[in-house]
Structure formats: C-alpha cells, structure tokens
C-alpha positions in Angstrom: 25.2 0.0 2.5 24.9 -1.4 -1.2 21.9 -1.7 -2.5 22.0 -5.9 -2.3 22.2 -5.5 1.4 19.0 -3.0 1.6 17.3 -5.6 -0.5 18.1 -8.2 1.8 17.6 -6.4 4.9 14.0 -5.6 4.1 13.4 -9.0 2.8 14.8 -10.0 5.8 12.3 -7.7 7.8 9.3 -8.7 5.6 9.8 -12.2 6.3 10.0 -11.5 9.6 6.8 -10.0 9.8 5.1 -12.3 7.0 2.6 -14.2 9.2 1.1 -10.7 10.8 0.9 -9.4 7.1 -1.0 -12.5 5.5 -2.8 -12.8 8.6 -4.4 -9.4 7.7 -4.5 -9.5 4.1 -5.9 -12.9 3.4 -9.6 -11.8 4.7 -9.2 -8.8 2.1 -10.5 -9.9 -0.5 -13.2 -12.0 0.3 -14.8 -9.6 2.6 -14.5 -7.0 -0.6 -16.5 -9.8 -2.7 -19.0 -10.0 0.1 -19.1 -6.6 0.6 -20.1 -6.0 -3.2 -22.7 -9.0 -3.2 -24.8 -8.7 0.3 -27.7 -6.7 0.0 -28.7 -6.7 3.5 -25.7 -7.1 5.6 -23.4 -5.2 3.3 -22.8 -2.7 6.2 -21.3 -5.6 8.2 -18.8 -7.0 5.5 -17.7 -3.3 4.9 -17.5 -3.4 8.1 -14.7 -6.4 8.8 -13.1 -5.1 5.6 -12.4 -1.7 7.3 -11.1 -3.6 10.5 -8.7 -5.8 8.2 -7.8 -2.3 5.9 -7.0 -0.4 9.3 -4.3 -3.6 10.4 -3.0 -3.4 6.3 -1.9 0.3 7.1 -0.1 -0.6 10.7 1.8 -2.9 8.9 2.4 -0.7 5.6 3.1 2.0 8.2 5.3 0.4 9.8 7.6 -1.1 6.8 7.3 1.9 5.0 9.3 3.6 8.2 11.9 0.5 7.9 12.0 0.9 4.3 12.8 5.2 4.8 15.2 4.5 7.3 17.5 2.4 4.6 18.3 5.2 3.1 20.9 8.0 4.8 19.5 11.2 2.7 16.6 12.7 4.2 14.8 13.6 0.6 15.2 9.5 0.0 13.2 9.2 3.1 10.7 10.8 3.1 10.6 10.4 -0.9 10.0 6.4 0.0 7.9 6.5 3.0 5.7 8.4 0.6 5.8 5.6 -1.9 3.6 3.7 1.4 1.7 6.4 1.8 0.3 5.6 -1.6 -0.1 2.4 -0.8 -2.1 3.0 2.1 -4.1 5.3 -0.1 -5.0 2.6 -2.7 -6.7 0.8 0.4 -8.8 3.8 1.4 -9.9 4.0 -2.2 -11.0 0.6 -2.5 -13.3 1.4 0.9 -14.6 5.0 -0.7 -15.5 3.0 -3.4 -17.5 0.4 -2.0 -19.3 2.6 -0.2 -19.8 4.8 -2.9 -22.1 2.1 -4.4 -23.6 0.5 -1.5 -25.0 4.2 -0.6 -25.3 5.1 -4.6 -23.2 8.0 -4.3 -23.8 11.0 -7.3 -21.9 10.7 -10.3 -19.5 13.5 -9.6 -18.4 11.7 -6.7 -17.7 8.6 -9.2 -15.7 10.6 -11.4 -13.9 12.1 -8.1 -12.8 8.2 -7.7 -11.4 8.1 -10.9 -9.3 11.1 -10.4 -8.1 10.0 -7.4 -7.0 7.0 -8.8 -5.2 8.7 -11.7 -3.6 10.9 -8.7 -2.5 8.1 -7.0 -0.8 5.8 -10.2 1.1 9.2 -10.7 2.7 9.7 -7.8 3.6 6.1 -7.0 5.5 6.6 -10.1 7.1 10.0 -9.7 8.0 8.8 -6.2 9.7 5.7 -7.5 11.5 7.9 -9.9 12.7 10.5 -7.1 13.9 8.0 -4.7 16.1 6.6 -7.6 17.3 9.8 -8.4 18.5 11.0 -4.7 19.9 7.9 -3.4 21.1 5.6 -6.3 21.6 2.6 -4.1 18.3 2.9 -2.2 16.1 -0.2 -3.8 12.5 0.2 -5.6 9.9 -1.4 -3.8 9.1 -3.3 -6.8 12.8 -5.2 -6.2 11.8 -6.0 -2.9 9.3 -8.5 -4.4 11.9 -10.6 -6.3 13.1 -13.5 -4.2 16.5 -12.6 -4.6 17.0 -8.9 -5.2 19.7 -8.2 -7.6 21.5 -11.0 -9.1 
C-alpha cells in the first residue's frame, strides 16, 4: 500500500469516527478551565474531566491500533502505536497536573511534571523518526491532519 492510500484510509477511518471523537473532546477544555477556577467544587469538574480523558484514550486507543495495523513490519507497529501511547500520556499529564495544584502538591513533584513532560516531547519525536525509518511509506501522524495527505 503507498503511502497516499494509508493517508486516505485513516482519514477515511477518522472521519468515520469524527462525531464520537468531538463528542468527547469538546467538554475538554472547558471542564480543564473549570477545573483550575472552582474553589469548592473543583473535585467535581476534575471529576467530568477524568470521565471525558478516559473516552479520549478509547478512541486514541483504538486509532492508534488502526493506525499500527497500516503498516506490514512489526517494528513500524509497534513503533506507531507508541506514538498514541504518548498521546494518551499527554492527557494523564494534564490530570496529574491539575491535581497537583488543587491538592498543592510539593515542589519536587512539580518539577517531576516537568520532566515528564520533557520525556514525553522526546519520544513523540524519536517515535516519529523510527516509524519513518522502518517503513518509508507508513505516514506521520502529523500528515494525517492535512485535508489531503500528500499532494
């Protein structure tokens, strides 16, 4: 398969599946600003933004398995179902943090955040990299997001 048609295919899949993935994401952010800004019921808009995280990972999950499987090597695979993984890591590091300062957490724990995000820019990027270099024709995830793929 060339890597036009693996762009289209998962563009096909992701529009497919656009409505559960908005339907999910759009109460992100707003329950993160509420979150940040309640005094008392901050417990409750963590809360909801936990529920909406968790159905952000099925669905990452779950197109980060269709994304693997476009790919016929098995180091691509697992090389860009790890790329998700990331993803799904970013999310559970926007919760750690917002709990972090609801509960003022220590400031060793703070810097611990800050590591982890430095962890988790490199290895989106050295995960990019190694997809591209076993399987030439496997797509970044960044060409995904184009409208058109490859032109």
């Amino acid at each position: 398969m060339t890597k036009q048609e693996r762009i289209h295919q998962m563009n096909m899949y992701r529009e497919h599946h656009k409505r559960s993935r908005e339907a999910w994401f759009a109460p992100f952010p707003a329950l993160l600003f509420f979150a940040l800004l309640a005094e008392q019921t901050w417990w409750l808009w963590t809360g909801l933004m936990i529920v909406s995280a968790v159905g952000l990972v099925r669905i990452l999950w779950k197109e980060g398995k269709v994304f693997a499987q476009l790919s016929k090597q098995p180091d691509a695979q697992r090389l860009a179902f790890g790329m998700y993984r990331v993803l799904v890591g970013w999310y559970v590091f926007i919760i750690a943090s917002v709990l972090s300062y609801k509960l003022m957490a220590p400031w060793w724990l703070w810097m611990m955040l800050v590591a982890c995000a430095l962890l988790l820019t490199y290895l989106y990027k050295r995960y990019s990299a190694a997809v591209c270099r076993f399987d030439a024709s496997q797509p970044l995830r960044t060409e995904l997001a184009t409208s058109r793929g490859l032109r």
